[in-house]
N, C-alpha and C positions, 0 to 999 in steps of 0.2 A: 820892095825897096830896090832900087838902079842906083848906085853909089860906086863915087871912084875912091872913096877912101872905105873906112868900115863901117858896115853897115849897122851894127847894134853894138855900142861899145861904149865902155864905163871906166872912168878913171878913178881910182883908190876905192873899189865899191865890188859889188856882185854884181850878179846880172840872172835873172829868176826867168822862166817861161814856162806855163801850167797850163796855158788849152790856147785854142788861135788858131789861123792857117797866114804864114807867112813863109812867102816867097820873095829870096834874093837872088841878088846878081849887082857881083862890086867886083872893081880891082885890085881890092885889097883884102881883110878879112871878113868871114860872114858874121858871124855874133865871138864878142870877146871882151874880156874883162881883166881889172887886172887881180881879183884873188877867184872869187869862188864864181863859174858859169853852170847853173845847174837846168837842163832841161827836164823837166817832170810830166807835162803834156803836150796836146798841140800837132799840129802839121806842120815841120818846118825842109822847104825845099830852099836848098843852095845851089844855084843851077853853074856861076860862077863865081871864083874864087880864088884869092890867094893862096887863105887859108881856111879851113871851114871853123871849127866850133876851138877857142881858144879858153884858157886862162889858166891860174896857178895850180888850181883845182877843177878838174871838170866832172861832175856825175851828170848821169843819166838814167832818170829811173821809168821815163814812162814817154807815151808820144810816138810818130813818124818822122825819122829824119834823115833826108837823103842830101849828102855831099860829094856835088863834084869841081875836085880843088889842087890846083898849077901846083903847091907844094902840099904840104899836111892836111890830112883830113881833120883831124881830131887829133888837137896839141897840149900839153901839160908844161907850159913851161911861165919861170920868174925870174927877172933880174935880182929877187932879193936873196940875200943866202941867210936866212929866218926860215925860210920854203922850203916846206920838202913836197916837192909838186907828187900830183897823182892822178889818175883818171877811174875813172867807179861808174860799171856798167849794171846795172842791175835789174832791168826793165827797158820796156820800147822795142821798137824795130828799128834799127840801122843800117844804112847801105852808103859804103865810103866807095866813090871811084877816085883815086887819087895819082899824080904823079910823083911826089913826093913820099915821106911814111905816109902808111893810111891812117892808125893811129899810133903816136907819141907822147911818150912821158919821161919827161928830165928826171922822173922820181919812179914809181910805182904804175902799173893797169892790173888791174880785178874786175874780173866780168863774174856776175852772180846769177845772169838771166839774161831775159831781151832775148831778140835775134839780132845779132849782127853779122852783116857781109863788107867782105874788104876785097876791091880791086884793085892792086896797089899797084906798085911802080913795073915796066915791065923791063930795067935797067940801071944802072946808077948805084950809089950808096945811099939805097933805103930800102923798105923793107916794109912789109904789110901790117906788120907790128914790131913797134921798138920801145925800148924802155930803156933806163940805166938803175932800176932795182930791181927788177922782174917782171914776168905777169904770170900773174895765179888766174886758172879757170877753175870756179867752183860750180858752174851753172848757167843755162843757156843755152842757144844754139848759136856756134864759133863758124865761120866759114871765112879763108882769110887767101886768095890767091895773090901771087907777086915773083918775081924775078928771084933767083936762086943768090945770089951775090952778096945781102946781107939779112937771110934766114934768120928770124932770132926764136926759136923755140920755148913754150910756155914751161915753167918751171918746175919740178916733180913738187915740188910743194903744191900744186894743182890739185883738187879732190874728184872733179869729173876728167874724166879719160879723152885727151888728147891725141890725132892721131897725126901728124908731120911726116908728109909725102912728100919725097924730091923726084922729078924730070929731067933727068940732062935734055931731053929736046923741050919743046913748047908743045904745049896746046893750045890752039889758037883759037882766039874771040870766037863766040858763037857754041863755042862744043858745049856740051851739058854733061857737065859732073854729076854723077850719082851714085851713093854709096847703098850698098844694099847685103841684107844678113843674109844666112844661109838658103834661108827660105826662100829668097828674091822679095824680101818688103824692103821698100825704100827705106831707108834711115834721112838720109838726105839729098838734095836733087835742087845742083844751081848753075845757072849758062851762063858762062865766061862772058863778062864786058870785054874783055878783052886778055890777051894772050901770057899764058904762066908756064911757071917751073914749078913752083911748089906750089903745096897746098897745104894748108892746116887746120884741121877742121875738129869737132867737139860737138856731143851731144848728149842730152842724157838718156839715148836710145841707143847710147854704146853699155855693152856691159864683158865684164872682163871674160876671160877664155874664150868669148864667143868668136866663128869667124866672120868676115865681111871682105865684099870687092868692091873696089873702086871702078868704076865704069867712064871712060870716054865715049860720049855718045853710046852706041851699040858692043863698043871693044873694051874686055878686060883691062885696067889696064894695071893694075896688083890687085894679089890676097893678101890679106892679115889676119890673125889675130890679136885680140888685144892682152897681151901680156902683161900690162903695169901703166901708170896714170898717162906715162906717156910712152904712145909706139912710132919710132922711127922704121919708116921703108923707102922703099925706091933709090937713086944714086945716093951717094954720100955727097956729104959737102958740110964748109966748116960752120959755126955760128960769127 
């Protein structure tokens, strides 16, 4: 689909996708709806975009889907105030490159699974993930890089162990993050799209007391252990 307005988009309705390989490129949104956009299967590449995966409600339980999008990647938002918007990860693999938030929710995010990566803004007011009621991780692999400026940290009400790294300098595009246990096993291992301050990452190959480093390329670049659902290191900075 090559559209200058949105490419899959439903007025007073849903919007379902369950297996497929579809590739867009619009100047405006990639698939959006206005109550429930749920993807369940499928290959879906957003190569350009406004915004990638919209509507009041967005889950994601299964499928390939890669967004790269001028403002939000993955948006939860409704003009109605009936809505209490949301976003619900629970399957798939996802990968957001975004300049905007990577993923947004006027209401709620809860990731229970999948893999998702987020290359999010590397300036500005947004932020790799945002919400205005929280986000809970219970499950998955979380990988979320973006500019330090509007950090929103995932909620202790979270059941899998979160870990929120800040940078006062950058790392720049290309370097390969990898986090590794005592032992030197990888836990995680992802090359920057491009250039961060934080990072925030989650898996379920973290487990508490144990320790782990964070590695830029070949260099240290902190230890942790994990104390409690969620462990704050590296500079400080506010939410």
């Amino acid at each position: 689909i090559n559209s200058t307005d949105d490419a899959i988009h439903t007025n007073s309705g849903n919007v379902t996708i369950t297996s497929g390989t579809i590739n867009i490129n619009t100047l405006d949104d990639g698939i959006t709806s206005d109550y429930l956009t749920e993807i369940a299967g499928g290959n879906i590449t957003i190569s350009t975009c406004y915004e990638g995966i919209e509507g009041a409600y967005v889950t994601i339980s299964g499928g390939t889907v890669s967004i790269v999008a001028k403002d939000d990647g993955i948006n939860a938002a409704s003009d109605l105030s009936s809505v209490t918007e949301y976003i619900v990860i629970s399957g798939g693999t996802i990968t957001v490159d975004s300049t905007g938030d990577g993923i947004d929710s006027n209401g709620s995010i809860l990731i229970t699974g999948g893999t998702t990566i987020v290359y999010g803004p590397t300036s500005g007011a947004n932020a790799g993930l945002d919400s205005d009621s929280g986000i809970i991780i219970k499950g998955g692999t979380v990988f979320v890089a973006s500019t330090l400026e509007m950090v929103e940290t995932p909620s202790t009400n979270s059941t899998q162990y979160v870990v929120s790294y800040a940078n006062s300098s950058s790392f720049s595009a290309g370097t390969v993050i990898s986090v590794k246990d005592s032992s030197g096993n990888t836990v995680m291992s992802v090359t920057l799209k491009k250039a961060c301050q934080s990072i925030i990452l989650s898996s379920p190959d973290l487990t508490k007391s144990a320790t782990y480093t964070i590695y830029a390329n070949s260099t240290q670049a902190a230890t942790f252990t994990v104390s409690s659902i969620i462990t704050t290191i590296g500079s400080s900075y506010s939410d």
